[in-house]
PLY file of the C-alpha trace (Angstrom):
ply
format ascii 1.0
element vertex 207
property float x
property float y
property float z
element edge 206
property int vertex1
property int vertex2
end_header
-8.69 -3.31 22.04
-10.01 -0.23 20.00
-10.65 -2.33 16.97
-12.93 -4.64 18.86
-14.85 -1.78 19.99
-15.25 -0.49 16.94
-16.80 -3.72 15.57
-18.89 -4.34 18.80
-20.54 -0.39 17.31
-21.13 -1.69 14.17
-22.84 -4.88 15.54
-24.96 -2.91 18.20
-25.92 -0.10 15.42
-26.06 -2.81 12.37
-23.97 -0.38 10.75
-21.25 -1.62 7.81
-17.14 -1.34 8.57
-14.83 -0.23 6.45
-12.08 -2.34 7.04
-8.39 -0.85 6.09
-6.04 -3.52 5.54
-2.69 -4.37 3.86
-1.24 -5.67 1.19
1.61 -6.81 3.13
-0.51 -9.45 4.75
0.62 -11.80 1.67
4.13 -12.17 3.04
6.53 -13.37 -0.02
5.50 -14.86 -3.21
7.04 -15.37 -6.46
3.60 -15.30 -8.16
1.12 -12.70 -8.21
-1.36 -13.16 -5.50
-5.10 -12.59 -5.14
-7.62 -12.33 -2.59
-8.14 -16.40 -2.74
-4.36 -16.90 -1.84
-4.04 -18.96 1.18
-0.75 -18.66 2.32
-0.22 -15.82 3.74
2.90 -14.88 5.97
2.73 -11.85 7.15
6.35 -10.33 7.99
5.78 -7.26 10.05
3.82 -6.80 13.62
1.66 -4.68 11.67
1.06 -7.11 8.95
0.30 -9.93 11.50
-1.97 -7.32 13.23
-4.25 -6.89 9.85
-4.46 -10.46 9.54
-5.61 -11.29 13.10
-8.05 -8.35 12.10
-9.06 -10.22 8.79
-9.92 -13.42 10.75
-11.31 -11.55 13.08
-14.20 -10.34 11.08
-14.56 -13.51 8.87
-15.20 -15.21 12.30
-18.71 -13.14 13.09
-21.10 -13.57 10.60
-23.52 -11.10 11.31
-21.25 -8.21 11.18
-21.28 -6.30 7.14
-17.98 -5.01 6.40
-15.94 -4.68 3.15
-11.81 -5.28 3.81
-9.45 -2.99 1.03
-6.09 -4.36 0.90
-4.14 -1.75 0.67
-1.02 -1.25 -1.22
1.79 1.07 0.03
0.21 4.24 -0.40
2.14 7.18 -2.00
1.35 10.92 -3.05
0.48 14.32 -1.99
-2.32 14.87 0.65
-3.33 16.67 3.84
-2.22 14.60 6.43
0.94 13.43 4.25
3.21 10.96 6.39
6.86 10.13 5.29
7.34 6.66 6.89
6.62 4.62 3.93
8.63 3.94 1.38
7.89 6.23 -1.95
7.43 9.44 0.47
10.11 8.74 2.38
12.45 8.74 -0.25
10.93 11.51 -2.16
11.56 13.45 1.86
15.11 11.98 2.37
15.85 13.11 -1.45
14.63 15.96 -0.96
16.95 17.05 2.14
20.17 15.69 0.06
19.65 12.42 2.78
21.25 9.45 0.69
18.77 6.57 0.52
19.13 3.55 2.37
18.70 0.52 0.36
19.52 -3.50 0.67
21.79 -4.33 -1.81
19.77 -7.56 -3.37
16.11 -5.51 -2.90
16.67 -3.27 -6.27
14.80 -6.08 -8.26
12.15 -7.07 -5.82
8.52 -6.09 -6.53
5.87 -3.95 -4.22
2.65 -3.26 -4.79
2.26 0.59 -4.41
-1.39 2.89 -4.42
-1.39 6.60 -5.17
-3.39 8.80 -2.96
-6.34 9.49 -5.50
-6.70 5.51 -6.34
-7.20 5.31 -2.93
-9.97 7.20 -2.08
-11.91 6.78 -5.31
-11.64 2.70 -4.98
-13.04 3.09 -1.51
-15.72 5.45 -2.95
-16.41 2.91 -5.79
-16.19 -0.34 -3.62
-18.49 0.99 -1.30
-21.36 1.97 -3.73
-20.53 -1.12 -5.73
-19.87 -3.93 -3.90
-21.66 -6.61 -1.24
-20.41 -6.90 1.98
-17.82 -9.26 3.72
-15.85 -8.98 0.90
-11.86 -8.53 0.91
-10.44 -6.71 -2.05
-6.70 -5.71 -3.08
-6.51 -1.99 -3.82
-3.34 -0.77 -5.63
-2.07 1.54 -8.64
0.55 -1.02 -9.97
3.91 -3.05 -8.89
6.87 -1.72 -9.20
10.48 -2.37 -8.76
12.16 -0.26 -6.04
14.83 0.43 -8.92
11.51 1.97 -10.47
11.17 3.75 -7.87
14.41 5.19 -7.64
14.54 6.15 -11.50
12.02 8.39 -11.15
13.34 10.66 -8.32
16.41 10.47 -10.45
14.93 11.84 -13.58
14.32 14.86 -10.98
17.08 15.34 -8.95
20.32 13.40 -8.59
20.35 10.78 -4.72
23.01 9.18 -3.05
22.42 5.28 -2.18
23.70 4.18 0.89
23.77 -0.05 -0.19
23.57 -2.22 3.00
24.66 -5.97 3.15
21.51 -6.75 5.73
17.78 -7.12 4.79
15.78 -4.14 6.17
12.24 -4.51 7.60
9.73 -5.94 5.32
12.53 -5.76 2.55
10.78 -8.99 0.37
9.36 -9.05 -3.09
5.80 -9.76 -4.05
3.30 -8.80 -6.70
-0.40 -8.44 -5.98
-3.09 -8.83 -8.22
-6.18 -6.15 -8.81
-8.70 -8.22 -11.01
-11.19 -8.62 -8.55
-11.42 -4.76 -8.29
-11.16 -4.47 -12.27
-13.88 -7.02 -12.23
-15.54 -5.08 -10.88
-15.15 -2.00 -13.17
-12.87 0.09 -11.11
-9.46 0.89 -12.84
-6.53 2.99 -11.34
-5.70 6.00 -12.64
-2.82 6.97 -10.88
0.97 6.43 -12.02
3.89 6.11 -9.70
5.99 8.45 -12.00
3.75 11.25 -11.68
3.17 11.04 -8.51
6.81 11.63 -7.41
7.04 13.99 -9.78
4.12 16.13 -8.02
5.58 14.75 -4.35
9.56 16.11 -5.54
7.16 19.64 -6.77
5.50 19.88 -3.53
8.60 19.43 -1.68
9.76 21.73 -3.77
12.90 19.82 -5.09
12.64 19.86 -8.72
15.70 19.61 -10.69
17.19 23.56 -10.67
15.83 24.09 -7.22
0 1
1 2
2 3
3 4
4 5
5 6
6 7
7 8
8 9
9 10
10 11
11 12
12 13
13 14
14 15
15 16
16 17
17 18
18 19
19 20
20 21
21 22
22 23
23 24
24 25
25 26
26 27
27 28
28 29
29 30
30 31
31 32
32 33
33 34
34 35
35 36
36 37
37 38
38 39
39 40
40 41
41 42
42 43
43 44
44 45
45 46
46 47
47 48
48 49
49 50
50 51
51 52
52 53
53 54
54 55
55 56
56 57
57 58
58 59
59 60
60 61
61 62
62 63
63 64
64 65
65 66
66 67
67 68
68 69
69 70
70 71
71 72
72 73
73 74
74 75
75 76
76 77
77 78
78 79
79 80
80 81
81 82
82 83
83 84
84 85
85 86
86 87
87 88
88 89
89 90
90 91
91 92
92 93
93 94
94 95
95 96
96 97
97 98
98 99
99 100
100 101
101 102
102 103
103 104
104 105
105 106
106 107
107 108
108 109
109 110
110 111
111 112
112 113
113 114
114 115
115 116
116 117
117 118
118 119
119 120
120 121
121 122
122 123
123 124
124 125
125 126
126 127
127 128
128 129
129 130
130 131
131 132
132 133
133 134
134 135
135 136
136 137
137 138
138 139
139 140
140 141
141 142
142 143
143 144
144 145
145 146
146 147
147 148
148 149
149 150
150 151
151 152
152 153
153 154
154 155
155 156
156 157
157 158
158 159
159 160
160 161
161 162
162 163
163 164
164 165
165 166
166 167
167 168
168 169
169 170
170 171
171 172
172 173
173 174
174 175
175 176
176 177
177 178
178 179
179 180
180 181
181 182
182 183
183 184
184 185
185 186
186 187
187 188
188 189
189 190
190 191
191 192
192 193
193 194
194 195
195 196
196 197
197 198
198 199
199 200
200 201
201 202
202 203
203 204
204 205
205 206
């Protein structure tokens, strides 16, 4: 596959990979999980897909790359998609769409990344760290009734509640202290962020 060819490059040129993972290769927990937790169970196709990736690279020892974790990432950029979950709701709230939401998942924990965490942990790790190294990369955890609470201090959103799980719909919290250890702290806050999202999509309260 592409991936594959993308490592056989890096091998051929010695060059280093950036690796782009996922968070949601931890599967459930009810403790916060680091980068030495063993058990994961991933619960997507995409999540088992990062994983197999993971391996992948821990299996050929001559190749340098650096894996990021990533959290679900949220905020305002160039190439701004609306299929995960913070911009998606900030989109469907926008529109007057009421969000769809399983009943028991209001309490259930996420770890979520702004847009400018992001990029400058990448930058950081990158300048900062040795290679074949997996790190989680994320702003904070938050509740999705967090989540909601803050497009409601900005304009009022219908929930639509639904008796059956939705995809991925499980509760974890993920750890950055490896990253912090290393002296890289996130800046960004999930508040502001759909503040500036609701702004750009020009839905502030009065609109």
């Amino acid at each position: 596959g592409i991936f594959k060819k993308i490592v056989n490059f890096c091998l051929k040129n010695n060059a280093k990979l950036i690796h782009l993972s996922s968070t949601s290769v931890y599967g459930q927990s009810t403790k916060i999980v680091d980068e030495t937790y063993k058990n994961l169970d991933p619960r997507s196709p995409y999540a088992e897909e990062k994983l197999m990736e993971e391996n992948y690279l821990k299996r050929l020892k001559k190749i340098k790359f650096i894996t990021f974790r990533l959290g679900t990432i949220s905020g305002i950029s160039k190439g701004m998609r609306f299929h995960t979950a913070v911009n998606k709701f900030c989109y469907q709230a926008s529109l007057g769409i009421p969000l769809t939401v399983w009943k028991e998942n209001y309490d259930q924990y996420r770890p979520y990344l702004g847009i400018r965490d992001c990029v400058e942990a990448i930058q950081f790790i990158m300048m900062n760290s040795k290679s074949r190294q997996t790190y989680n990369v994320i702003s904070d955890n938050y509740k999705l009734r967090q989540v909601i609470d803050y497009i409601r201090d900005i304009r009022p959103v219908e929930i639509n509640e639904v008796s059956t799980p939705l995809l991925n719909q499980y509760s974890y919290k993920v750890s950055p202290k490896k990253l912090q250890k290393l002296g890289f702290y996130a800046k960004d806050d999930l508040s502001r962020g759909i503040f500036s999202t609701m702004g750009a999509l020009k839905c502030l309260e009065g609109c």
